[in-house]
N, CA, C and O atoms as CSV, one atom per row, in Angstrom:
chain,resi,resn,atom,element,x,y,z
A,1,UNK,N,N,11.091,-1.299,9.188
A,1,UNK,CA,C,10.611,-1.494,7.832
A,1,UNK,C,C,9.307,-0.710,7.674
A,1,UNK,O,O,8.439,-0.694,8.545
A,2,UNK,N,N,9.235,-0.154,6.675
A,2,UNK,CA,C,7.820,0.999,6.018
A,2,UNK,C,C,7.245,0.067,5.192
A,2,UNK,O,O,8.064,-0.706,4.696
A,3,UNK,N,N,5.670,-0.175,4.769
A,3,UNK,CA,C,5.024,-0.892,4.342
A,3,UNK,C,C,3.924,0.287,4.018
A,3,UNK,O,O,3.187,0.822,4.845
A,4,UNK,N,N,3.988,0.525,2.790
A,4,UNK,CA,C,2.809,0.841,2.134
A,4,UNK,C,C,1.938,-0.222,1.377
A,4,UNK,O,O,2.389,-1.134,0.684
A,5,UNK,N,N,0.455,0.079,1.651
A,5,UNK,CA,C,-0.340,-0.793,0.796
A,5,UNK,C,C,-1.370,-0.022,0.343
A,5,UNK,O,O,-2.027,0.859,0.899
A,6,UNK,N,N,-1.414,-0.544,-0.878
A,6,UNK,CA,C,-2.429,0.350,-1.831
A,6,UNK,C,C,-3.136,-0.848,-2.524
A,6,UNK,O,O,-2.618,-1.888,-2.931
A,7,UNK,N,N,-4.483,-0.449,-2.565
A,7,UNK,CA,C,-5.441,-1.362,-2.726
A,7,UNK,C,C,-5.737,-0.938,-4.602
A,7,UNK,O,O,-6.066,0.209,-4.908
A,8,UNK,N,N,-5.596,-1.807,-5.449
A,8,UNK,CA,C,-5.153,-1.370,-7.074
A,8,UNK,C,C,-7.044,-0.454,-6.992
A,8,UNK,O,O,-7.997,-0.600,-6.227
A,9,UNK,N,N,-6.813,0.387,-8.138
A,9,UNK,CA,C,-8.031,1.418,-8.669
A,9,UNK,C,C,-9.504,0.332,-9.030
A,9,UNK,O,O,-9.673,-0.887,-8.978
A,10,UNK,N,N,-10.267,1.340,-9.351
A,10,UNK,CA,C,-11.615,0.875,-9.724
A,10,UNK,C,C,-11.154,-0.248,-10.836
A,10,UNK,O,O,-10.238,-0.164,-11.654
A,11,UNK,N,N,-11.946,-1.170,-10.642
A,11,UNK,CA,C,-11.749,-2.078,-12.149
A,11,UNK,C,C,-13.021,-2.301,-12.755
A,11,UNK,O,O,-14.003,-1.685,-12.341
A,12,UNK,N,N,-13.117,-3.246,-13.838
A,12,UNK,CA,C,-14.211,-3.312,-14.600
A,12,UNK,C,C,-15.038,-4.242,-13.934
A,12,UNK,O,O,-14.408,-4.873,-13.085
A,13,UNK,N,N,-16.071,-4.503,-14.012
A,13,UNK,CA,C,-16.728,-4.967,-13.363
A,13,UNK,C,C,-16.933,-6.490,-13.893
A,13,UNK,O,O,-17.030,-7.326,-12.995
A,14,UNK,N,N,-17.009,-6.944,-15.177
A,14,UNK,CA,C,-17.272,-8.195,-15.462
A,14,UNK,C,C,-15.802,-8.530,-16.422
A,14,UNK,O,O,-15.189,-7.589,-16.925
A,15,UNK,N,N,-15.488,-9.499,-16.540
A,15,UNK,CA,C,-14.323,-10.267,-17.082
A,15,UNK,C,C,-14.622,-11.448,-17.424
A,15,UNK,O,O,-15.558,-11.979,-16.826
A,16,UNK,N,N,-13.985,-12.122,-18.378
A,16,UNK,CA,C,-13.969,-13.591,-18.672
A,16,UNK,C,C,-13.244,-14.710,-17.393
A,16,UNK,O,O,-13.594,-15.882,-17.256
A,17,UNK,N,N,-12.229,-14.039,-16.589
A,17,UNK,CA,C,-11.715,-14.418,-15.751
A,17,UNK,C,C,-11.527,-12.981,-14.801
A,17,UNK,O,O,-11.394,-11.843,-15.253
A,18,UNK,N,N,-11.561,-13.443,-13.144
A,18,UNK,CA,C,-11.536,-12.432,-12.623
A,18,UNK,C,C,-9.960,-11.393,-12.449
A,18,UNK,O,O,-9.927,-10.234,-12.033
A,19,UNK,N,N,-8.815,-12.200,-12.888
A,19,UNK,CA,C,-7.648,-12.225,-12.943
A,19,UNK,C,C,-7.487,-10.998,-14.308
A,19,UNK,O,O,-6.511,-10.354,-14.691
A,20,UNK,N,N,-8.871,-11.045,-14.774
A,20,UNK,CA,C,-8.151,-10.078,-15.892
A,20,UNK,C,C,-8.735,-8.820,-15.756
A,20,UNK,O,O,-8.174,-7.833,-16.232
A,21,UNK,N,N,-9.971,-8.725,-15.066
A,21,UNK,CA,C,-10.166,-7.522,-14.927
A,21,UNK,C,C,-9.501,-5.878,-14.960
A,21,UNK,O,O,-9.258,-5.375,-13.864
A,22,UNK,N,N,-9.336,-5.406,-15.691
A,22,UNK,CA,C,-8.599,-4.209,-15.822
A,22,UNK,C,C,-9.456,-3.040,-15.031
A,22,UNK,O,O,-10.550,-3.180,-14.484
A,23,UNK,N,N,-8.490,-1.612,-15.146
A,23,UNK,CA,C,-9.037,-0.922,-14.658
A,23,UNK,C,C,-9.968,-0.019,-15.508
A,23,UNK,O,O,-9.803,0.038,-16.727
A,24,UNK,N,N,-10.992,0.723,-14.854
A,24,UNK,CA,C,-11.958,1.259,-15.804
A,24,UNK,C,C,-11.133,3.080,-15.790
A,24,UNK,O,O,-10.204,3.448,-15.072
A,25,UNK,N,N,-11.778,3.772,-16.682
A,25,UNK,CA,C,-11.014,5.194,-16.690
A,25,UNK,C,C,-10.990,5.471,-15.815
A,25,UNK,O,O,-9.991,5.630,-15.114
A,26,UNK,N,N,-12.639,5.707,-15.411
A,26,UNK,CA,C,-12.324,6.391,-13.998
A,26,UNK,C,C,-11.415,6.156,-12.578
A,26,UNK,O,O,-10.934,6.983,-11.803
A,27,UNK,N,N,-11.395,4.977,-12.576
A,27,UNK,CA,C,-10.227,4.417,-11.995
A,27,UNK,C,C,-8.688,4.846,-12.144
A,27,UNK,O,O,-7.940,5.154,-11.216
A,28,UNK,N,N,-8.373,4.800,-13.518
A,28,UNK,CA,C,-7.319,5.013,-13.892
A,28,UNK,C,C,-7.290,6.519,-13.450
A,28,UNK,O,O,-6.448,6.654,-12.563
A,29,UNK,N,N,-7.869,7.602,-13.738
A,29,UNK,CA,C,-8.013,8.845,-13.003
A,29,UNK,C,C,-7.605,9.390,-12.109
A,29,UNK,O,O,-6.695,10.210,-11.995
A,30,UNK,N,N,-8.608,8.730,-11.075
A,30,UNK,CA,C,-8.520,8.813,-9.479
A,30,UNK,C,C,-7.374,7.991,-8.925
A,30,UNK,O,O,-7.131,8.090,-7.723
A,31,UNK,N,N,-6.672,7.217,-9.663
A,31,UNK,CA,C,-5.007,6.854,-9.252
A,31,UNK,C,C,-4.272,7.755,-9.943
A,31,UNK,O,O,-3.160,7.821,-9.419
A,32,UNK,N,N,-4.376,8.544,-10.956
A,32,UNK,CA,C,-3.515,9.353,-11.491
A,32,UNK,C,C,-3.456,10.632,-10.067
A,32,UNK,O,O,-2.698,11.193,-9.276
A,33,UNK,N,N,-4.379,10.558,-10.358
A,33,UNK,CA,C,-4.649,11.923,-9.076
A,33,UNK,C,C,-4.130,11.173,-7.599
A,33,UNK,O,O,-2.920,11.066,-7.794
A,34,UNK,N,N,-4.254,10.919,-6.994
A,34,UNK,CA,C,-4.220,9.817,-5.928
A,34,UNK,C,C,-2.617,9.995,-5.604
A,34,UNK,O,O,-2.185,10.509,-4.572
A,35,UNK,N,N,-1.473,9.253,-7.137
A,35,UNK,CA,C,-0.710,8.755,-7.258
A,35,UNK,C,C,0.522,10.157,-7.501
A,35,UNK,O,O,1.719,10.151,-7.216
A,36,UNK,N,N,-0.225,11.160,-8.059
A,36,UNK,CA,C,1.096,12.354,-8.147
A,36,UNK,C,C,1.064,13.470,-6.811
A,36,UNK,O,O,1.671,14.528,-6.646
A,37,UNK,N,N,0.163,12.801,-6.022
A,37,UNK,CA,C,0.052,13.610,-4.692
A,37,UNK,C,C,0.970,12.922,-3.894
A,37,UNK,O,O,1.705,13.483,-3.081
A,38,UNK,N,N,0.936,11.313,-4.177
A,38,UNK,CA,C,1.637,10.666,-3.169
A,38,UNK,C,C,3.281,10.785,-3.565
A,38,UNK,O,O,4.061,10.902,-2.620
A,39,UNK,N,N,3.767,10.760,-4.801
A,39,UNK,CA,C,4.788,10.792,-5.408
A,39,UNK,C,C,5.447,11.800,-4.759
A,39,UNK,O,O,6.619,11.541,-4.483
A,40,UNK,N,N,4.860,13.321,-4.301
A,40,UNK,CA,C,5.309,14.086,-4.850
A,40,UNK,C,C,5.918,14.599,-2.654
A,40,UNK,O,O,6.701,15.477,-2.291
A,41,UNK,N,N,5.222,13.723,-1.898
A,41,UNK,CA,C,5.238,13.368,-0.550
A,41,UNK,C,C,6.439,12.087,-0.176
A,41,UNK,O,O,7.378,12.160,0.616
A,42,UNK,N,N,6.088,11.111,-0.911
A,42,UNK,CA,C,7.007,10.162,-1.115
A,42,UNK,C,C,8.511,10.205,-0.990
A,42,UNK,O,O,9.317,9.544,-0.336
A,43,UNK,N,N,8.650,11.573,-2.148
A,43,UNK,CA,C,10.320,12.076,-2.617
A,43,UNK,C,C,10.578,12.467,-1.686
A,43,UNK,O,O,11.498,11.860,-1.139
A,44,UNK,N,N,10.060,13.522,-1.006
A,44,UNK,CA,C,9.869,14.401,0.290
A,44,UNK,C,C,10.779,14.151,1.245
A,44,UNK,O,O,11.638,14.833,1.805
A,45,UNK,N,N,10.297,12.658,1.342
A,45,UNK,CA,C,10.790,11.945,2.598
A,45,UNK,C,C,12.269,11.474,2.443
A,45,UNK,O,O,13.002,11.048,3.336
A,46,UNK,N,N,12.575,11.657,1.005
A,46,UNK,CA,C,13.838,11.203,0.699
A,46,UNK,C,C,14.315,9.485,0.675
A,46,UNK,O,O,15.483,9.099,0.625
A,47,UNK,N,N,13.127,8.626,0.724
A,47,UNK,CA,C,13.096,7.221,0.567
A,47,UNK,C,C,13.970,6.769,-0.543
A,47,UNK,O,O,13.568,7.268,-1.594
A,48,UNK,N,N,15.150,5.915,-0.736
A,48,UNK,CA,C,15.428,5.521,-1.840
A,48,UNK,C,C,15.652,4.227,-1.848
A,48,UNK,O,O,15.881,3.714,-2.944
A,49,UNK,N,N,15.643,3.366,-0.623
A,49,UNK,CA,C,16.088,2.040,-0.868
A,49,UNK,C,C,14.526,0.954,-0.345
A,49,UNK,O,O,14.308,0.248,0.640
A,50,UNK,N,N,13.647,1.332,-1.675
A,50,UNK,CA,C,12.344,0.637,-1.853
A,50,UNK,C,C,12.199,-0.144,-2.929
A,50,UNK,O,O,12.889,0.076,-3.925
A,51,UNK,N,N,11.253,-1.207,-2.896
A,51,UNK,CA,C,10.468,-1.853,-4.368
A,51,UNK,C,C,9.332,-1.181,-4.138
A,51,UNK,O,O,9.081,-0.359,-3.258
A,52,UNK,N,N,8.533,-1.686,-5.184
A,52,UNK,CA,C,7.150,-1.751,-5.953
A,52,UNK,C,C,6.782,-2.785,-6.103
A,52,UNK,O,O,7.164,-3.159,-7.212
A,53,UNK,N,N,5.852,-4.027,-5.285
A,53,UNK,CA,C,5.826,-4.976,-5.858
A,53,UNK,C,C,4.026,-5.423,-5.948
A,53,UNK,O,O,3.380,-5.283,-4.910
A,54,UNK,N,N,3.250,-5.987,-7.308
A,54,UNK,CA,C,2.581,-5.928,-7.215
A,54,UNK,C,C,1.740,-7.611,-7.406
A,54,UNK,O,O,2.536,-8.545,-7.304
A,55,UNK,N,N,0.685,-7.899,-7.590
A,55,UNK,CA,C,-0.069,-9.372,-7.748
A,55,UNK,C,C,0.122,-9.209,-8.875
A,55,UNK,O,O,0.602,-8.221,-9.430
A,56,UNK,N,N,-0.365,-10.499,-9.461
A,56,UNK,CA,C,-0.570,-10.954,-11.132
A,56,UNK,C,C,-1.984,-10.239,-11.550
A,56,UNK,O,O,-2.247,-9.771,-12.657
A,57,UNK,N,N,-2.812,-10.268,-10.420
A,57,UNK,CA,C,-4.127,-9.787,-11.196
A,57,UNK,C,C,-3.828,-8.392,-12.062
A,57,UNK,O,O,-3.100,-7.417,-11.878
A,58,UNK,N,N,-4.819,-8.823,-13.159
A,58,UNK,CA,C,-4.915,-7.298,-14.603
A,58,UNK,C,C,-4.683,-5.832,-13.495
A,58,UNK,O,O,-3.663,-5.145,-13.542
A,59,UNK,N,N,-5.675,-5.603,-12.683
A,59,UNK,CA,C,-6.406,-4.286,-12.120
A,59,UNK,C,C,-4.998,-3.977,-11.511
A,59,UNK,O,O,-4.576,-2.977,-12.091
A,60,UNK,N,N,-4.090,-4.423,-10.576
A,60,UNK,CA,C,-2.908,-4.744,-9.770
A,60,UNK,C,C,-1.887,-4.429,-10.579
A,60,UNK,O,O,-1.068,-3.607,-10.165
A,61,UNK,N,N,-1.746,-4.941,-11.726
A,61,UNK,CA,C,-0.467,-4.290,-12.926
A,61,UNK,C,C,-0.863,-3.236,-13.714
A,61,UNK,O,O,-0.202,-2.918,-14.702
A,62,UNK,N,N,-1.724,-2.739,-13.436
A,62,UNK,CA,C,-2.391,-1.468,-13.883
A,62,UNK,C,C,-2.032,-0.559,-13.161
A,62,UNK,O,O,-1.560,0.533,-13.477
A,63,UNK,N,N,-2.273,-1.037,-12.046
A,63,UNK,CA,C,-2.260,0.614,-10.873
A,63,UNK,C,C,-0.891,0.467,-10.343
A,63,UNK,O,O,-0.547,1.260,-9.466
A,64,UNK,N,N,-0.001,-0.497,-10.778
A,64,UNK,CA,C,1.390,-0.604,-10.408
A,64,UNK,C,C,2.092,0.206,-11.297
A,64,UNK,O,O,2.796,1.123,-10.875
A,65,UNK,N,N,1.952,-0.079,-12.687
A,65,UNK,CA,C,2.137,0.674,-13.984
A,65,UNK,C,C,2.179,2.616,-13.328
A,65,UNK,O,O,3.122,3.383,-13.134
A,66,UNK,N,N,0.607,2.778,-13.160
A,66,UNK,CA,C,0.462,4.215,-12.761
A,66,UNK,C,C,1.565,4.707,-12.084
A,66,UNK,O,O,2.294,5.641,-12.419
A,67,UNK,N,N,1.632,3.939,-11.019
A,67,UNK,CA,C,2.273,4.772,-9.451
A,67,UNK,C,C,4.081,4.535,-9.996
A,67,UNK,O,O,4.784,5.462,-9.596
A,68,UNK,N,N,4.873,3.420,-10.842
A,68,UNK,CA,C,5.471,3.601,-11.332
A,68,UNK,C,C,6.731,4.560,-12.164
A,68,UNK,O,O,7.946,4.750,-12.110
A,69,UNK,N,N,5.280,5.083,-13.103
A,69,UNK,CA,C,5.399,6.035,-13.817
A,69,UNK,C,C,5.713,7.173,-12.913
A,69,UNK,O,O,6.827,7.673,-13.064
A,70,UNK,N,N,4.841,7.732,-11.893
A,70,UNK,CA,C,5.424,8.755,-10.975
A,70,UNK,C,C,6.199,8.940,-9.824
A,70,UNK,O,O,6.448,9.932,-9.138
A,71,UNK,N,N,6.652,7.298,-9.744
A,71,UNK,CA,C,8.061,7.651,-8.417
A,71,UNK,C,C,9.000,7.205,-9.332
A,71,UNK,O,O,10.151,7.333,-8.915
A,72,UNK,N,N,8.867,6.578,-10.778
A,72,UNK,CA,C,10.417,6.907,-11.879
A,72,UNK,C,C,11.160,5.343,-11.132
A,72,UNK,O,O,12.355,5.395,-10.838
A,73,UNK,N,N,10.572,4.352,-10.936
A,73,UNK,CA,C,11.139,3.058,-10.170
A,73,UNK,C,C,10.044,2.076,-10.643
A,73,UNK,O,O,8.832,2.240,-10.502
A,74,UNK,N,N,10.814,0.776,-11.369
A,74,UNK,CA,C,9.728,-0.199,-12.010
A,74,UNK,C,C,9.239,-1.198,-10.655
A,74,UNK,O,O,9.637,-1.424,-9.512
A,75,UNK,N,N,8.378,-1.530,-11.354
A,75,UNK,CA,C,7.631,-3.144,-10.242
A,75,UNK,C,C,7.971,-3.944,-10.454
A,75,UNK,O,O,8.699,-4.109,-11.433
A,76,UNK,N,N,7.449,-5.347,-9.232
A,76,UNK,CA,C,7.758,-6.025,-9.703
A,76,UNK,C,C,6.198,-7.264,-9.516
A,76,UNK,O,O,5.321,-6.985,-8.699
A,77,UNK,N,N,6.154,-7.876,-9.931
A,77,UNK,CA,C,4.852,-8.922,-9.882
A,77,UNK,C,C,5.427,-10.439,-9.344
A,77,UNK,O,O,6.030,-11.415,-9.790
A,78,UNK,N,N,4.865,-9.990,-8.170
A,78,UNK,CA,C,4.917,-11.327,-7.212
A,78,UNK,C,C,3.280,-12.147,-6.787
A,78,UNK,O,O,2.283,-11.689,-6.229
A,79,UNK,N,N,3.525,-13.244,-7.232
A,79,UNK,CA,C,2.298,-14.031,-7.022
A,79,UNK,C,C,1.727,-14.192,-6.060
A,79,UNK,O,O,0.521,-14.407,-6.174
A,80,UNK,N,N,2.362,-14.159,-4.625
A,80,UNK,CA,C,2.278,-14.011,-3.180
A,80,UNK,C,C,0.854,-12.750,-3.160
A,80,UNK,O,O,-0.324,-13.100,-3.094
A,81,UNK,N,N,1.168,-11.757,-3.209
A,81,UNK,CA,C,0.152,-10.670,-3.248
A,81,UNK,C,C,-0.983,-10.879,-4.043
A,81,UNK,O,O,-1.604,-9.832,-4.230
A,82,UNK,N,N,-1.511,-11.957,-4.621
A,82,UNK,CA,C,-2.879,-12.243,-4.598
A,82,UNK,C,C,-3.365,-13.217,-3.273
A,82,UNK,O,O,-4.331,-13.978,-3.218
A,83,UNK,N,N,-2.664,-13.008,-2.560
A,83,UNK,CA,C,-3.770,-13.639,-1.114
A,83,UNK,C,C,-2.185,-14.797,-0.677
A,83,UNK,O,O,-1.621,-15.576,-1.446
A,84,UNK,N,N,-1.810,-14.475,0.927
A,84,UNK,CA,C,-0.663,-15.182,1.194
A,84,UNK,C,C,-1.378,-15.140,2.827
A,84,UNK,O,O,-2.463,-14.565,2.747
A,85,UNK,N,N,-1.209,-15.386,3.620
A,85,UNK,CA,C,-0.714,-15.141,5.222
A,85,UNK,C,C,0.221,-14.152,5.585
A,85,UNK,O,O,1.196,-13.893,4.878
A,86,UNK,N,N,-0.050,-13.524,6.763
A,86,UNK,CA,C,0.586,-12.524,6.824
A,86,UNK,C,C,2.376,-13.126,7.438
A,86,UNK,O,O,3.467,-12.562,7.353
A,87,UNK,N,N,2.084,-14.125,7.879
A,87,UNK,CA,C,3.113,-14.964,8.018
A,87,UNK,C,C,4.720,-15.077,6.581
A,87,UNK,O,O,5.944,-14.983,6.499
A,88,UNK,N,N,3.684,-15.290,5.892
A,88,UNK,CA,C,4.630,-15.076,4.597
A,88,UNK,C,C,4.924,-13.956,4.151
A,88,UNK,O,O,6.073,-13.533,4.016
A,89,UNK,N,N,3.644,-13.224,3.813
A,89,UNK,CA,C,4.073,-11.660,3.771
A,89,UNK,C,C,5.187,-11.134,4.301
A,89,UNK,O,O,5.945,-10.614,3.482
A,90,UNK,N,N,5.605,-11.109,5.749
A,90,UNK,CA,C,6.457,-10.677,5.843
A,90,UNK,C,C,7.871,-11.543,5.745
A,90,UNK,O,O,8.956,-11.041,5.453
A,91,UNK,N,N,7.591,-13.259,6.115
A,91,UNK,CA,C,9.197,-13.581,5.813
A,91,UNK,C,C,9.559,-13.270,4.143
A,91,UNK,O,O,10.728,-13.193,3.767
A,92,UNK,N,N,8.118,-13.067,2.982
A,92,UNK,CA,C,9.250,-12.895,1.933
A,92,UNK,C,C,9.777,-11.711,1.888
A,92,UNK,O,O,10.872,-11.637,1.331
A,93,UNK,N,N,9.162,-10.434,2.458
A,93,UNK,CA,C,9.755,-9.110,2.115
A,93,UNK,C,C,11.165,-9.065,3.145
A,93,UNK,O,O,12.218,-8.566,2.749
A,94,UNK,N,N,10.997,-9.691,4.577
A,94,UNK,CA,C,12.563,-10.095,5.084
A,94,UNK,C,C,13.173,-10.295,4.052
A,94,UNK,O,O,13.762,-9.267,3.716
A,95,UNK,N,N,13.373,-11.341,3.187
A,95,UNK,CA,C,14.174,-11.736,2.414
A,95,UNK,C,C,14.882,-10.926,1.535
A,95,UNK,O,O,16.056,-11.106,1.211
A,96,UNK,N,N,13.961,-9.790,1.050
A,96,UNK,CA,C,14.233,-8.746,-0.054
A,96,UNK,C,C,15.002,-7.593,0.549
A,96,UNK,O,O,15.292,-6.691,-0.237
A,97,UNK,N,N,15.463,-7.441,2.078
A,97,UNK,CA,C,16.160,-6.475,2.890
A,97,UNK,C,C,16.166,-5.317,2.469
A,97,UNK,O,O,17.255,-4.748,2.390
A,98,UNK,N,N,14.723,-4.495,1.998
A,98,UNK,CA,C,14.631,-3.310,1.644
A,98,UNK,C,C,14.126,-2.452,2.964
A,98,UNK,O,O,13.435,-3.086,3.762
A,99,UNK,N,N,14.275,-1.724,3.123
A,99,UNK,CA,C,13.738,-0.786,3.956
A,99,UNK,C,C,12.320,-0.460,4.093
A,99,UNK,O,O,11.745,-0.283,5.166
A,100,UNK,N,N,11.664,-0.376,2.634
A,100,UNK,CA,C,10.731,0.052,2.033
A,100,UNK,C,C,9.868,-0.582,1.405
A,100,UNK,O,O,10.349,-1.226,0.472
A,101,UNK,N,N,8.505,-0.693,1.561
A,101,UNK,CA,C,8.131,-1.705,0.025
A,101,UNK,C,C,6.180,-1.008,-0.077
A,101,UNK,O,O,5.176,-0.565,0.481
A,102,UNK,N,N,6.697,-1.320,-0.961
A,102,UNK,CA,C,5.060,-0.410,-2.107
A,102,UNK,C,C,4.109,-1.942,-2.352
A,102,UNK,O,O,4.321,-2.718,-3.283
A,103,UNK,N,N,3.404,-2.068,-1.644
A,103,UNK,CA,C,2.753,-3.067,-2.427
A,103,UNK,C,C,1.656,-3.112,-2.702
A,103,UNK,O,O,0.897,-2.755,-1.800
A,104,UNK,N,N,1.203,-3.420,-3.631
A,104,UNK,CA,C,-0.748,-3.176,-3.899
A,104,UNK,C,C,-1.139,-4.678,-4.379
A,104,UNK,O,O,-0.696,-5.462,-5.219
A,105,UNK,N,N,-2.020,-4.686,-3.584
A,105,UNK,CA,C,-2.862,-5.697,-3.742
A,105,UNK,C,C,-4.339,-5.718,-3.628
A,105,UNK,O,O,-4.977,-4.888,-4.276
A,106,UNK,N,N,-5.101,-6.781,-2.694
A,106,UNK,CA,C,-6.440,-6.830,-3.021
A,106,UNK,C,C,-7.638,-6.723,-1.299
A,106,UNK,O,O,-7.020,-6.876,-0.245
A,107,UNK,N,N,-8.638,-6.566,-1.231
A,107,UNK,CA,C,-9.376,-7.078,-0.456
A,107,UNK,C,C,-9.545,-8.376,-0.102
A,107,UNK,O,O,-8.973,-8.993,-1.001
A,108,UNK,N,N,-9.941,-9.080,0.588
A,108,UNK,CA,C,-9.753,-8.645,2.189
A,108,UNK,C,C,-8.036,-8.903,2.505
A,108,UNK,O,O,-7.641,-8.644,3.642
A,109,UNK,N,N,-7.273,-9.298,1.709
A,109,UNK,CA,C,-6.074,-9.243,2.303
A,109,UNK,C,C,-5.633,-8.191,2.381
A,109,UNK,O,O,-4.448,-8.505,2.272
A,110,UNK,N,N,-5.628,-7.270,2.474
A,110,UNK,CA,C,-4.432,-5.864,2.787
A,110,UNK,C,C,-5.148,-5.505,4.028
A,110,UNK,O,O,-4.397,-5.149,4.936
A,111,UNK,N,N,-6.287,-5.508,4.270
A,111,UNK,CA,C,-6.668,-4.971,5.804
A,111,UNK,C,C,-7.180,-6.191,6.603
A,111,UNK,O,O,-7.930,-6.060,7.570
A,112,UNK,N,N,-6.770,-7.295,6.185
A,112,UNK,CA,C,-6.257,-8.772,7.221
A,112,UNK,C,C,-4.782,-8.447,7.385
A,112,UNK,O,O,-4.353,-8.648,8.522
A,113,UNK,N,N,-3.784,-7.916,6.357
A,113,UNK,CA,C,-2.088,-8.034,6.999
A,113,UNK,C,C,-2.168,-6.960,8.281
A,113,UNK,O,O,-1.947,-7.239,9.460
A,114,UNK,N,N,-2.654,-5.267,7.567
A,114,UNK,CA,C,-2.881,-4.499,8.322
A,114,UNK,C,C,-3.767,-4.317,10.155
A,114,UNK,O,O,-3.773,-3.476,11.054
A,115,UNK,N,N,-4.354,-5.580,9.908
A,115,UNK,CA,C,-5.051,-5.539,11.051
A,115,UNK,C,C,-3.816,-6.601,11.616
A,115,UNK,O,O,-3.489,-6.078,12.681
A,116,UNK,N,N,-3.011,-7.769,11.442
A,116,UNK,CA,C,-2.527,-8.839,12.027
A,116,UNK,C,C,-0.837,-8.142,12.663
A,116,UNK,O,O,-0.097,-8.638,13.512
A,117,UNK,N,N,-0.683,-7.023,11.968
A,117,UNK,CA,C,0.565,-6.399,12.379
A,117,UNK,C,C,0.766,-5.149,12.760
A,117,UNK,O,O,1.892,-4.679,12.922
A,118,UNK,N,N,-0.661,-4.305,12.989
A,118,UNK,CA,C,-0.741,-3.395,13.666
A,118,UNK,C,C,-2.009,-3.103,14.797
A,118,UNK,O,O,-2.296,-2.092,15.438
A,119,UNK,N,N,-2.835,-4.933,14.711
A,119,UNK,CA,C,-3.892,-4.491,15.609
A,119,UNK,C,C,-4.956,-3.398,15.100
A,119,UNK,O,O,-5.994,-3.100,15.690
A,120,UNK,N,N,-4.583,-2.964,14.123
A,120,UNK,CA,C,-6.093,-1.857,13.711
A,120,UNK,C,C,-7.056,-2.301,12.665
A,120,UNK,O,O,-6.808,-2.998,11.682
A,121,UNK,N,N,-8.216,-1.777,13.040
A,121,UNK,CA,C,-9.468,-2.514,11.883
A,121,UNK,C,C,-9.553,-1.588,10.721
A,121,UNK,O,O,-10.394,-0.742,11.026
A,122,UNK,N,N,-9.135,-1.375,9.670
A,122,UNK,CA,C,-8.766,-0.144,8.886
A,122,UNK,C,C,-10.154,-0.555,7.562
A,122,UNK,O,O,-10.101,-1.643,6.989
A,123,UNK,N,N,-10.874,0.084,7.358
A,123,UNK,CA,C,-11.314,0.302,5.857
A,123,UNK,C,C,-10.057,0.495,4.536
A,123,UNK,O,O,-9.097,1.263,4.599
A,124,UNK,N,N,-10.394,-0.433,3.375
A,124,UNK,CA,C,-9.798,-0.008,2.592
A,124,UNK,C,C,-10.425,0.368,1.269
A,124,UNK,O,O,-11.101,-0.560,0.824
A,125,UNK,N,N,-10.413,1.163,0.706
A,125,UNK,CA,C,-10.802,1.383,-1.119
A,125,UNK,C,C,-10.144,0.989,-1.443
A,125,UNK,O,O,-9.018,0.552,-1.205
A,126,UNK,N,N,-11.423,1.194,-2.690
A,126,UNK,CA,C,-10.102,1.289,-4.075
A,126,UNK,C,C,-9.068,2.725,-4.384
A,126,UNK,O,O,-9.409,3.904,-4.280
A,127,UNK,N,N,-7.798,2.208,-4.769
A,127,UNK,CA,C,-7.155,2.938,-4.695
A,127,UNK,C,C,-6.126,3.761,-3.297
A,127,UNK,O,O,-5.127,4.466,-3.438
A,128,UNK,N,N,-6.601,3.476,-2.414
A,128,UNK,CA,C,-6.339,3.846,-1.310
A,128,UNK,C,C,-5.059,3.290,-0.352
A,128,UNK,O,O,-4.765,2.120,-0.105
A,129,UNK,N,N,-4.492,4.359,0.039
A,129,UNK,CA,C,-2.903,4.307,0.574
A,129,UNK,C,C,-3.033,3.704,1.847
A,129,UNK,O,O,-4.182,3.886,2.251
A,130,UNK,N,N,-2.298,3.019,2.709
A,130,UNK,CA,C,-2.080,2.666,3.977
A,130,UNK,C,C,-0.876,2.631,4.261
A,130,UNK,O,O,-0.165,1.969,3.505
A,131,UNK,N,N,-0.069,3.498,5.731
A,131,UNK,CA,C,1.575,3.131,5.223
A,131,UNK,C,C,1.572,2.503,7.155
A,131,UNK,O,O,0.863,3.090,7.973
A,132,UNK,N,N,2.087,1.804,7.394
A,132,UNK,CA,C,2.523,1.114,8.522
A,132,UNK,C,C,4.425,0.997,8.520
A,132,UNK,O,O,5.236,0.609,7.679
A,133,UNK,N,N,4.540,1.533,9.872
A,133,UNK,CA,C,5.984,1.233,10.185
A,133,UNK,C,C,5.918,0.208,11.350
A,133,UNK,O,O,5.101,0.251,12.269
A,134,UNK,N,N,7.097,-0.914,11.145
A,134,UNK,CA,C,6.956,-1.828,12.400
A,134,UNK,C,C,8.544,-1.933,12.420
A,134,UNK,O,O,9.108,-2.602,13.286
C-alpha cells in the first residue's frame, strides 16, 4: 500500500472556529504550484486504483479541492483525518482495499502516523508531500 500525506496549504490565521479556517491566497498558490508538479509525476507512475481522502477542517477541503482538480479524481471527507491513532488510520484505509490513498490532513498527526509506520522523524509544512510505501 502507497500512502501519500499532504499537510493542507497556508490558512488564515484567525477564525471564529478553528475548523473553519480557510486557506489564504498565498496558500492557495503554492498548492497550485506544489500540486501540478505532483499531478503531472503522479500520472507518470501510472497509479489508477487510489482515493483522495480528506478531514472536515475548512483549510483540508480546500487543498483537497486543489489537488483534485489536477489528478481529474474527487475526494472524499472523512472525519478520522482530523486526529485518529495510527492504529485506526490504517485499519480504516484496510477496509477501503485501495492500493493507493492521498490523504491530507493536519499537524502533529501526519508526522506522528509517519514516524509510527516508518520509524522516521520527518518535518512537515504546509502544503508538503510525504509518500511512504509499507
Amino acid at each position: 500500500m502507497r500512502i501519500y500525506f499532504i499537510r493542507h496549504g497556508i490558512a488564515e490565521a484567525f477564525a471564529s472556529d478553528d475548523k473553519r479556517r480557510g486557506l489564504t491566497f498565498e496558500g492557495r498558490m503554492k498548492l497550485e504550484d506544489t500540486f501540478s508538479k505532483f499531478a503531472k509525476e503522479f500520472k507518470k507512475e501510472g497509479i489508477t486504483d487510489y482515493r483522495i481522502f480528506c478531514s472536515t477542517y475548512q483549510r483540508s477541503m480546500e487543498t483537497a479541492e486543489i489537488l483534485s482538480e489536477y489528478l481529474g479524481e474527487p475526494y472524499s471527507i472523512k472525519q478520522y483525518l482530523g486526529g485518529c491513532t495510527t492504529k485506526e488510520l490504517m485499519y480504516r484505509l484496510e477496509l477501503s482495499r485501495k492500493k493507493c490513498y492521498i490523504l491530507i490532513s493536519h499537524e502533529p498527526y501526519i508526522s506522528n502516523w509517519i514516524f509510527e509506520l516508518t520509524g522516521e522523524d520527518v518535518i512537515v509544512s504546509r502544503g508538503s508531500i510525504h509518500k511512504i510505501d509499507i
